[in-house]
C-alpha positions as CSV (number, residue, x, y, z in Angstrom):
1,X,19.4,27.4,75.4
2,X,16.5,26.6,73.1
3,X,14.6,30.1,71.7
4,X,10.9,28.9,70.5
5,X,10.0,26.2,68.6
6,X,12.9,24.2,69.5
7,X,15.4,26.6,68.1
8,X,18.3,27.5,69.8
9,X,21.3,29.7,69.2
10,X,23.4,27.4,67.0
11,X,20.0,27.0,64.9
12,X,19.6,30.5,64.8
13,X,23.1,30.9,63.2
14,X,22.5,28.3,60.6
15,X,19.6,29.8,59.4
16,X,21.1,32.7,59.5
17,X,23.7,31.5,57.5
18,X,22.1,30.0,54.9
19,X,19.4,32.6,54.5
20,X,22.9,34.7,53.2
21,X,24.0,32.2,51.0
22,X,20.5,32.2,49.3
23,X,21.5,36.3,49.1
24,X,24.8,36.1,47.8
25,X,24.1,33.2,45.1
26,X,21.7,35.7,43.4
27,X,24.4,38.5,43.9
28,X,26.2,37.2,40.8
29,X,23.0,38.2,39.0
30,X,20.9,36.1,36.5
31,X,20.7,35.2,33.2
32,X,17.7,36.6,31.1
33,X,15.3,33.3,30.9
34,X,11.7,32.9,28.7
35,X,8.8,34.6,29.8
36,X,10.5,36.9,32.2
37,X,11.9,34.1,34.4
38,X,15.5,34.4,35.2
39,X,18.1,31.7,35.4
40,X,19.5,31.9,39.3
41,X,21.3,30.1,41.2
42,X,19.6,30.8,44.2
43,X,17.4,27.6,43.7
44,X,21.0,25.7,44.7
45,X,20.5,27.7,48.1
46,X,17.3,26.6,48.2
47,X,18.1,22.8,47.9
48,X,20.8,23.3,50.4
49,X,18.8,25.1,53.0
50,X,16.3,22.0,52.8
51,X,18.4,19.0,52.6
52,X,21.1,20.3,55.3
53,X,18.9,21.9,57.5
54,X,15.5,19.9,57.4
55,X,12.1,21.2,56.6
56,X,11.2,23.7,59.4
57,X,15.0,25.4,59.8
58,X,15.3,25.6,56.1
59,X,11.8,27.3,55.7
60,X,12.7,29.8,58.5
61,X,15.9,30.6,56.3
62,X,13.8,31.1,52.4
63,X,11.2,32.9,54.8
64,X,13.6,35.3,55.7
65,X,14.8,35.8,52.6
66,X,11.2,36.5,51.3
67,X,10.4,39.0,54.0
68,X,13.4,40.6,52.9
69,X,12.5,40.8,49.3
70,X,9.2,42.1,50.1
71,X,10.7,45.1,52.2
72,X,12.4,46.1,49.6
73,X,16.3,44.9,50.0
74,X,17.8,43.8,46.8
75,X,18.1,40.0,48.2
76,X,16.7,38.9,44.8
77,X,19.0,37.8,41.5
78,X,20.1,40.7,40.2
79,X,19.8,43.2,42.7
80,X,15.8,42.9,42.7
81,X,13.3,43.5,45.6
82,X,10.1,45.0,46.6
83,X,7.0,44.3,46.7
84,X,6.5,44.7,42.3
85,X,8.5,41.2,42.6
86,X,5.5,39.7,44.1
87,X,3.5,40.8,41.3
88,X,5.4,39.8,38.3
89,X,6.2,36.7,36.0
90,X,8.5,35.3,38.7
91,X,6.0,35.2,42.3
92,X,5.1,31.9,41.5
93,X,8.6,30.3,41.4
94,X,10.0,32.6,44.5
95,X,6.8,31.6,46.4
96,X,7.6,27.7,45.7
97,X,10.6,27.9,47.3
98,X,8.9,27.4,50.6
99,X,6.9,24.2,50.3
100,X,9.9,23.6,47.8
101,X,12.9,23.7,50.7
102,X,10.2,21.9,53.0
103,X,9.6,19.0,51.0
104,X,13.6,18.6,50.2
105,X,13.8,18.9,53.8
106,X,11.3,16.2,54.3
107,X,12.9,14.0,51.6
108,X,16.4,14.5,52.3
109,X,16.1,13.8,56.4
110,X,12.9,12.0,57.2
111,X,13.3,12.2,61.2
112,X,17.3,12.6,60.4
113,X,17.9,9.6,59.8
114,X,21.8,8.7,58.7
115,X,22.6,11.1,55.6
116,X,22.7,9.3,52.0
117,X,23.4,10.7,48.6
118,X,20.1,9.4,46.7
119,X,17.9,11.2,50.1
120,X,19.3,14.6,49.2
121,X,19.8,14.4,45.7
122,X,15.8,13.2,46.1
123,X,15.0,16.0,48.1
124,X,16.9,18.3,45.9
125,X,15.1,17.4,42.7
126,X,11.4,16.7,44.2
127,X,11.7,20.0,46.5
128,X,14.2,22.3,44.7
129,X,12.8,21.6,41.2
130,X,9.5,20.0,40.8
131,X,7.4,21.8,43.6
132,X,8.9,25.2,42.5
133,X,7.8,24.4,39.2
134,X,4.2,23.2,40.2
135,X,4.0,26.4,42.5
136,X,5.8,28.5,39.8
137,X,4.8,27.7,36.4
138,X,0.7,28.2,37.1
139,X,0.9,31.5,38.3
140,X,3.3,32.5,35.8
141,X,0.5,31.4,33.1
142,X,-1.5,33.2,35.1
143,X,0.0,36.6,35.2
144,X,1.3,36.5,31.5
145,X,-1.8,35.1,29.6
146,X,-0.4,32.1,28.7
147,X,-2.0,28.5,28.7
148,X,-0.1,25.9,30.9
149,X,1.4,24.0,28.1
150,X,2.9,27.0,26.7
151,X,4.2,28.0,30.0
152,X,5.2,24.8,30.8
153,X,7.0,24.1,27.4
154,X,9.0,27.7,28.4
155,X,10.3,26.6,31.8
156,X,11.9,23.6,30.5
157,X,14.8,25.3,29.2
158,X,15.3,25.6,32.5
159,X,15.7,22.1,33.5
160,X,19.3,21.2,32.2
161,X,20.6,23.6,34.4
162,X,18.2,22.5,37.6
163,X,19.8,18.9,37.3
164,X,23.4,20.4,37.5
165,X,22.3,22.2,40.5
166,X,20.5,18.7,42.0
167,X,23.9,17.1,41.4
168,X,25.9,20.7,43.0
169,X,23.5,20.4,45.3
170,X,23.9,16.8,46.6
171,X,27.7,16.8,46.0
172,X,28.2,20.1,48.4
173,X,25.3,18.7,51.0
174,X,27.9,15.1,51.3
175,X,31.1,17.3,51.9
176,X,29.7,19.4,54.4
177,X,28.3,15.9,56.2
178,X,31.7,14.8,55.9
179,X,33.6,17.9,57.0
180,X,31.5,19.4,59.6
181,X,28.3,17.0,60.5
182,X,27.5,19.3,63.3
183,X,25.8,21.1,60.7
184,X,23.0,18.6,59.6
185,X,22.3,18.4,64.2
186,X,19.7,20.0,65.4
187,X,18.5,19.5,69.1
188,X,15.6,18.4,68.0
189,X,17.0,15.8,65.8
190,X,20.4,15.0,67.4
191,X,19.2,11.7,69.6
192,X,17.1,9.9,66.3
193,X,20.4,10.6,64.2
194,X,22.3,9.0,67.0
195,X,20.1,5.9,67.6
196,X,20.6,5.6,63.8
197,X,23.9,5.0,63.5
């Protein structure tokens, strides 16, 4: 039975479901990154949510994990939460998650169409990485006082470890198609990723 917007219960659970795994990759905590931004990987979570879910389920899941941050449950890397998080060095980058998972969504399953590896791993890297960064690294100048080159220049240290979550990222996405491909269906897109095949 479809809830609104198209959702129905099996929806509901995946978003549900991934919405945790964004939780529990930031449970393992962070590593202590430049100018206050940590290295998490709940960015991988993000790229999954968008390339196996699509752009409107996988937004509902990084919403919810927002909302959740911003009640004040320690959903963030490291335990964090509340609304301070929305007013330090990081906003920017937790905020681009959203158009982030939409666009890798987008990229990854334009009208889900038959899954390929260079869609997600596209998806992962244009939504997961760049847009957080264009979202991210602007309002981290911002709050810290810091030109956009030099904030810029500090986020890159970041990007080794972003391309070995693109390639995580894509690896898990084409095991799970393989495995269990129900979990890429959506009622919405189930008959255009039949006529595909």
């Amino acid at each position: 039975m479809a809830i609104g917007n198209g959702f129905d219960g099996r929806d509901l659970a995946r978003v549900a479901v991934f919405a945790a795994l964004i939780v529990v990759l930031g449970v393992a905590g962070s590593i202590p990154g430049p100018g206050g931004v940590p290295i998490t990987a709940q960015t991988l979570g993000v790229m999954l949510a968008g390339v196996v879910l699509g752009p409107k389920r996988g937004a509902v899941a990084v919403a919810i994990v927002i909302l959740l941050a911003a009640v004040g449950l320690p959903v963030l890397s490291g335990g964090r939460g509340g609304l301070g998080v929305f007013f330090g060095p990081t906003v920017g980058f937790l905020l681009g998650w959203l158009p982030g998972v939409v666009v890798a969504g987008l990229i990854a399953r334009p009208a889900a169409r038959r899954i390929s590896w260079w869609r997600i791993a596209a998806g992962a890297a244009v939504g997961g990485v760049m847009v957080v960064y264009l979202v991210g690294i602007p309002l981290q100048a911002a709050i810290m006082g810091l030109s956009l080159p030099a904030a810029a220049a500090g986020s890159a240290i970041f990007l080794p470890g972003d391309v070995i979550k693109v390639v995580v990222a894509t690896l898990l996405a084409l095991a799970l198609h393989r495995a269990y491909p129900r979990a890429f269906d959506s009622r919405a897109d189930a008959a255009p990723a039949r006529a595909a095949r």
